[in-house]
C-alpha positions in Angstrom: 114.7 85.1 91.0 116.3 87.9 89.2 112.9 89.3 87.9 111.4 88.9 90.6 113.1 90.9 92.0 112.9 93.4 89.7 108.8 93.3 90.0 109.2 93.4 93.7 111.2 97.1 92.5 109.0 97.9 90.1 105.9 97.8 92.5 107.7 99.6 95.1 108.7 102.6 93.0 105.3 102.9 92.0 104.4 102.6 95.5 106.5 105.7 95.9 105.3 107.4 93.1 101.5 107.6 94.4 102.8 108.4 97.7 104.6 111.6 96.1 101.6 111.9 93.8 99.4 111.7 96.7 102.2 114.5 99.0 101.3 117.1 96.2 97.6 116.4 95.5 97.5 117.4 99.3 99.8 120.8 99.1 97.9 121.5 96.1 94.1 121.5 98.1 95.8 122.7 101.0 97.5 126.0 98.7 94.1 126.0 97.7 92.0 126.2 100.9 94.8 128.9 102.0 93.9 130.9 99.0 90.8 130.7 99.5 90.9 132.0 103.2 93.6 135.1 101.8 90.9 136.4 98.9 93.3 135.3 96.2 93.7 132.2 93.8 96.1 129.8 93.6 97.1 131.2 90.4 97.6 134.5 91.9 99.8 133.2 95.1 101.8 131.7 92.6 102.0 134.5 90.6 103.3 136.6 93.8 106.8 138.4 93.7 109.2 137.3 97.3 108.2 140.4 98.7 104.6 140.3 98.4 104.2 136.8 99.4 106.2 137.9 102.6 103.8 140.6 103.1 100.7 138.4 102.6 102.1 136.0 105.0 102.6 138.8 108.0 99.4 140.0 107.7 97.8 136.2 107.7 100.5 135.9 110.8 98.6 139.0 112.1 95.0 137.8 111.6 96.1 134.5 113.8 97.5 136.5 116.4 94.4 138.6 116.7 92.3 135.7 117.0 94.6 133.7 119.5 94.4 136.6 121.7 90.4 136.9 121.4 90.0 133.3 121.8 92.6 133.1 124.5 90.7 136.2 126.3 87.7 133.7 126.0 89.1 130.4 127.6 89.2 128.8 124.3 92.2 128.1 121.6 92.4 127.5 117.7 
């Protein structure tokens, strides 16, 4: 029974471990497409200091506020 059990544990921490595996394959593209839509590289977000990654952020906060308001003027949304 005992190792059973601990097959039963094994296959539910690696269970877990794709699931995590998977979390961060997903922030990684989604980092990526964000990049992408800023002009910069992953490599380069990363790279950021506090206080320009605050700054980029504001200004992507801007851009989004723009459209919402041109979109919203047209009846539609994001």
């Amino acid at each position: 029974m005992n190792a059973i059990q601990n097959i039963l544990q094994g296959v539910q921490e690696m269970a877990r471990a794709r699931e995590l595996a998977e979390q961060k394959a997903d922030a990684i593209n989604e980092q990526e497409k964000l990049a992408q839509q800023a002009g910069t590289t992953p490599e380069e977000v990363q790279a950021m200091s506090p206080e320009q990654a605050t700054e980029a952020i504001n200004k992507l906060s801007a851009i989004v506020m723009d459209l919402t308001k041109r979109l919203d003027g047209k009846g539609e949304s994001l």
